[in-house]
N, C-alpha and C positions, 0 to 999 in steps of 0.2 A: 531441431528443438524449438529456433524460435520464429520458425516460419507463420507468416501472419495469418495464414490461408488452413494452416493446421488446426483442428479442432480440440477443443479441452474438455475431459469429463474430472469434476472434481470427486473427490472421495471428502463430502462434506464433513463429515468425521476425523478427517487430518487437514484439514485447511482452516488456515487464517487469514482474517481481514484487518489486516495492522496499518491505520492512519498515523502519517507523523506531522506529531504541530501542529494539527488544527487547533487548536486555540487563540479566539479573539486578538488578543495581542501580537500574535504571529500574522494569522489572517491576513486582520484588517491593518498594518502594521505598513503601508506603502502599497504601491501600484501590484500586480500582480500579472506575469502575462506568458504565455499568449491566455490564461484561463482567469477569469474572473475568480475574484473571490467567493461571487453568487453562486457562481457554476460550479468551483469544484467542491465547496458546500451542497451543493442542488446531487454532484454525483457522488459523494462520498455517502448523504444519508439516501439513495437510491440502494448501494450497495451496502451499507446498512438494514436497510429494510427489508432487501430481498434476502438477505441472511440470515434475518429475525429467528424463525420459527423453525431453523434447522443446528445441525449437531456445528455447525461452525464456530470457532471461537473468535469473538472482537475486542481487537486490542488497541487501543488509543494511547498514543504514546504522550507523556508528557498532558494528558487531562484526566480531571477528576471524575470520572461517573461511575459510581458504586456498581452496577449492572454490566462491565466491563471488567475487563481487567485492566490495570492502570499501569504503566510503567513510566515512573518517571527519568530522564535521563540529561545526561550533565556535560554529553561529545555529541560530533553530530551524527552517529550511530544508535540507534536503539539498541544495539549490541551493544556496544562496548561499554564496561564499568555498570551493567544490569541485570536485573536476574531475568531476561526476555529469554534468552535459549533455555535456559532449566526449564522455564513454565511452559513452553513449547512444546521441550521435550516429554515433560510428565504429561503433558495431554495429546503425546502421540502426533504432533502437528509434522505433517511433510510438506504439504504447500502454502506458500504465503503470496494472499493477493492486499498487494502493497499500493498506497496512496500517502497524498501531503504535499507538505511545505516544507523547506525550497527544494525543487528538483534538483540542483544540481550543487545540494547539501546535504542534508537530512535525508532524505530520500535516497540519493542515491548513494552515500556512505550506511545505510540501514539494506538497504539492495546487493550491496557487496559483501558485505556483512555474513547477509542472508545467504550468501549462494555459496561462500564460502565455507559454511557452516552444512551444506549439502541439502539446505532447503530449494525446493521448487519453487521459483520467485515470476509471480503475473502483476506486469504494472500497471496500472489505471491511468493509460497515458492522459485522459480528461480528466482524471479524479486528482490533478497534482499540477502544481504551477510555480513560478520563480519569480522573482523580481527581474530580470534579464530574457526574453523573449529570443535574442540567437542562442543564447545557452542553453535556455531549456529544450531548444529544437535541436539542436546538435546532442544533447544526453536520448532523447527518445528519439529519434534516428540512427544513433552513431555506439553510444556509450549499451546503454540496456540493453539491446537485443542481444549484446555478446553474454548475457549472466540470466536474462529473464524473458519470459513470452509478453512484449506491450501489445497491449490489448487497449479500445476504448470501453467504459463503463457499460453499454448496451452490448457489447460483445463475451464480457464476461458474464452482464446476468442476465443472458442467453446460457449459456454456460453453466451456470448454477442453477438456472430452472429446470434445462437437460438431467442436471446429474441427482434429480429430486431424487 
């Protein structure tokens, strides 16, 4: 399942693209690494973009954008204590292509979450960063592949271009 070399066709109709944290204050909130701030902004609205004009849902946790669906959340799961699974499930969602801040917080308690929950979980190993650079490298080496397919941003929208 989470062999790198395996190819992904999504069923753009049950996938999601759920960023966690991007918000300013998270952000730009201390060092960021090994992925810039720039960067994983630069791959987060790539996969935003490439998702624009299809049946995809985007979910931005914890921000405001009317055009979105918003979830705001109070643990460091988008799961837990929200109403993110129901609205999933009422729109049918089986896959989630995941991204954000901090990788080995947010993200990856929303990751476990997710898998747990018997979503299909693809991370944006460039779309997501930490403040701690061995940590992050040991969660998307070590940690993710045992619950999600990591992927880099160019490999998944390959992937969603495919699954037009």
């Amino acid at each position: 399942m989470n062999d790198l070399k395996e190819n992904m066709i999504f069923d753009l109709s049950k996938t999601a693209f759920v960023a966690i944290d991007m918000q300013k204050g998270i952000v730009n909130n201390g060092t960021l690494s090994p992925h810039t701030a720039a960067s994983i902004l630069t791959n987060n609205d790539l996969l935003v973009r490439t998702l624009k004009r299809t049946a995809a849902l985007k979910v931005l946790v914890n921000v405001d954008i009317s055009t979105m669906l918003t979830i705001t959340k109070y643990n460091p799961s988008a799961f837990f204590g929200t109403s993110l699974n129901l609205q999933l499930r009422r729109r049918g969602i089986e896959t989630i292509i995941l991204s954000g801040v901090a990788t080995t917080n947010g993200v990856y308690a929303t990751a476990l979450d997710a898998f747990q929950h018997g979503y299909h979980v693809v991370l944006a190993k460039d779309a997501c960063s930490d403040r701690d650079k061995e940590s992050h490298q040991l969660f998307i080496k070590k940690i993710f592949p045992k619950t999600a397919r990591v992927r880099s941003t160019k490999q998944i929208i390959e992937a969603i271009q495919q699954s037009k």
